[in-house]
C-alpha positions as CSV (number, residue, x, y, z in Angstrom):
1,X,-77.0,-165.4,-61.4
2,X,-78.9,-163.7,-58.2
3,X,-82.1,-165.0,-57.6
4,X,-85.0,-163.8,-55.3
5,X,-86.3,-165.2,-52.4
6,X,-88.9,-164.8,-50.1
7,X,-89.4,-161.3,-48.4
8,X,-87.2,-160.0,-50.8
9,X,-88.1,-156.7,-52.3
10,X,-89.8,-157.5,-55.5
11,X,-87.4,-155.5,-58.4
12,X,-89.8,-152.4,-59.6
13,X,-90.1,-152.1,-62.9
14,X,-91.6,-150.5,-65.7
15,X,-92.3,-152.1,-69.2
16,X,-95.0,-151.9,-71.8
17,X,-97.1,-154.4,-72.9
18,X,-97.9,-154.7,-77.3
19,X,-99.6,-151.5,-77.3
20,X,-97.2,-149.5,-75.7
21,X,-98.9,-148.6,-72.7
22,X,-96.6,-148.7,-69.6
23,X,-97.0,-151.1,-67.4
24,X,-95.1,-150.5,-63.6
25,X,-95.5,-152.7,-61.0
26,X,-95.0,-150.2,-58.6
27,X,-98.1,-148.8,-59.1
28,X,-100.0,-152.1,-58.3
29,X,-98.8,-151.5,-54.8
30,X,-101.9,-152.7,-52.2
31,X,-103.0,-155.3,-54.5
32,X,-100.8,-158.7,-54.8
33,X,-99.5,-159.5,-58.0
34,X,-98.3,-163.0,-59.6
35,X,-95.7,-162.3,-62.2
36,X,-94.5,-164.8,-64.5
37,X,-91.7,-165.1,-66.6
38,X,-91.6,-167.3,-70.1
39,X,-89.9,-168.0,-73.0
40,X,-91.2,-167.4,-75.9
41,X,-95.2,-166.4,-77.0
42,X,-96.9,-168.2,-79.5
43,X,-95.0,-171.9,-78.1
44,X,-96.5,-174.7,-76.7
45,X,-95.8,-174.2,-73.5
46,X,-96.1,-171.0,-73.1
47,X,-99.4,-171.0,-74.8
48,X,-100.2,-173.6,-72.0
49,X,-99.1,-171.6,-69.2
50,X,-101.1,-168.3,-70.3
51,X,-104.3,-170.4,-71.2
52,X,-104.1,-171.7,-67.8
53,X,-103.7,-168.1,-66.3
54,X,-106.4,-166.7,-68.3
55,X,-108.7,-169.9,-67.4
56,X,-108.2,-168.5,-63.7
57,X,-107.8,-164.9,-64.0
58,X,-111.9,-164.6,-62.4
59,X,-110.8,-166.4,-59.4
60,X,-107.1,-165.2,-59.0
61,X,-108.4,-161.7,-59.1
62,X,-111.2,-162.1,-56.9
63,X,-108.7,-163.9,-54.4
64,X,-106.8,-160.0,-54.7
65,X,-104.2,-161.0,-57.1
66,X,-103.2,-159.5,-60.5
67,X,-101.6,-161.1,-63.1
68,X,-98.2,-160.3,-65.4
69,X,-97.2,-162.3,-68.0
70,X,-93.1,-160.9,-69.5
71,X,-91.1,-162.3,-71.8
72,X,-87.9,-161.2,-74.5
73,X,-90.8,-161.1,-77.4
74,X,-91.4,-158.2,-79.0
75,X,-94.4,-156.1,-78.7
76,X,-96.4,-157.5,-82.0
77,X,-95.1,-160.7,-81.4
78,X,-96.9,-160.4,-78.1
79,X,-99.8,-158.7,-79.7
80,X,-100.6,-161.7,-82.2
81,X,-100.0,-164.3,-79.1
82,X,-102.2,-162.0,-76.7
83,X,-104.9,-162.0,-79.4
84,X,-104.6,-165.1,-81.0
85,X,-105.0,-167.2,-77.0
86,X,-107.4,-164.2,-75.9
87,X,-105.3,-163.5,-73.2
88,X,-106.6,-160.7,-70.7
89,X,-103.7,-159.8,-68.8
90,X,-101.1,-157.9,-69.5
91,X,-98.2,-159.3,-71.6
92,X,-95.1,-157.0,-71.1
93,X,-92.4,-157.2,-73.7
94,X,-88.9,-157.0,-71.9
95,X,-86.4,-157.1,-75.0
96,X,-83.5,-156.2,-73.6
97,X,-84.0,-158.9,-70.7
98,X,-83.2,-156.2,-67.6
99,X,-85.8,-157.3,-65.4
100,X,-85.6,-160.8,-66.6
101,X,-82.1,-160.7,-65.1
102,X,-83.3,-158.8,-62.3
103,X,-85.6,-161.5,-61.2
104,X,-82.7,-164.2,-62.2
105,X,-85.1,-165.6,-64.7
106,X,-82.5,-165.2,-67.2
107,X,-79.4,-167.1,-67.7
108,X,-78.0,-171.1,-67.9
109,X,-80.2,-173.7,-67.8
110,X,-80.6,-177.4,-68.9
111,X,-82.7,-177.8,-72.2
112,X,-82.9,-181.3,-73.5
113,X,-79.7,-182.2,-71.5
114,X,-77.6,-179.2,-72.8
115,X,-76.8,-176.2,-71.1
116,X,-77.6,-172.9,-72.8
117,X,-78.7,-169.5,-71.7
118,X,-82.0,-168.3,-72.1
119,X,-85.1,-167.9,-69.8
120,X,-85.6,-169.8,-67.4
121,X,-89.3,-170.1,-66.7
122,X,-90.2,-168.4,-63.2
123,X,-93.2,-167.0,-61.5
124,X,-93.4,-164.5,-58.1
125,X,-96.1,-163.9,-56.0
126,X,-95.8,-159.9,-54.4
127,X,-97.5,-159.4,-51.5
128,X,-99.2,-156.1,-51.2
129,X,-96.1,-153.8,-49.8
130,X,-94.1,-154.9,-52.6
131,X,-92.2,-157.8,-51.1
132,X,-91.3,-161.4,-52.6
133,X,-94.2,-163.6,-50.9
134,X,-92.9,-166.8,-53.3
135,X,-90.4,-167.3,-55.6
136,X,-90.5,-170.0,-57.9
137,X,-87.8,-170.5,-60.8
138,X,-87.8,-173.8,-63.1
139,X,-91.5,-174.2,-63.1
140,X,-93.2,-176.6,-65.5
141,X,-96.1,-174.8,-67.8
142,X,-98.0,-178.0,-67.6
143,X,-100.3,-177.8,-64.3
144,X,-98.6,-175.0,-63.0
145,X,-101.6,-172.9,-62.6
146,X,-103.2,-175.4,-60.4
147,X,-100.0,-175.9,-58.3
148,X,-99.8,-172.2,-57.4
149,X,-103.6,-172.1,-56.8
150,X,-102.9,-174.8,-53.8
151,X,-99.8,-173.1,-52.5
152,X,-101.8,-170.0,-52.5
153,X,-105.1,-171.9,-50.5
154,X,-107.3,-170.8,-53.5
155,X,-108.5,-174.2,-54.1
């Protein structure tokens, strides 16, 4: 499985979030974007994860960074998890897992001491000109948030 590192060129990609609008990252060139990869919406750690995002969003986008949540889920499974948490970021449904695999963010990992293939949770930071600033795979949902804040100095 290829994985990213850092200054990288970030994968472009274009995917739409649960109402269909288009979402490329591309065109968020000259801002910096964090884009995280998870499982599944509507689990508990997931949930976690994006709560703790959208708990931060003011200060992460203030500090000049924009936020992308993608997962396999489908757009209305994304659309009851988007509006169930109030999340106000875009959630981009990636289905058929291409820029999942793109990012290595897909593939074997250990789950409960068994190796299966599935996501694997990961987050990037993309500087303004498109390149990998951090790459992060196997993150925990739990404090995550605050742990990028630090690595980023926005704390």
């Amino acid at each position: 499985m290829p994985t990213l590192s850092r200054g990288d060129r970030a994968p472009d990609f274009t995917l739409p979030d649960p109402d269909g609008t288009e979402v490329t990252l591309s065109s968020l060139r000259g801002r910096k974007v964090i884009v995280y990869f998870y499982p599944a919406a509507s689990t508990p750690g997931c949930t976690t994860q994006a709560c703790d995002f959208r708990d931060s969003l003011a200060s992460l986008r203030s500090s000049g960074y924009e936020v992308l949540g993608i997962s396999p889920d489908k757009p209305a499974k994304q659309a009851t998890f988007r509006d169930e948490e109030h999340v106000t970021f875009p959630l981009l449904c990636d289905p058929d897992r291409t820029v999942l695999e793109a990012y290595g963010a897909y593939g074997e990992k250990q789950l409960y001491g068994k190796t299966v293939t599935g996501v694997i949770r990961s987050t990037f930071v993309i500087d303004e000109d498109g390149a990998i600033e951090a790459a992060q795979y196997n993150v925990k949902a739990t404090g995550h948030v605050a742990r990028l804040r630090r690595e980023l100095g926005l704390d």
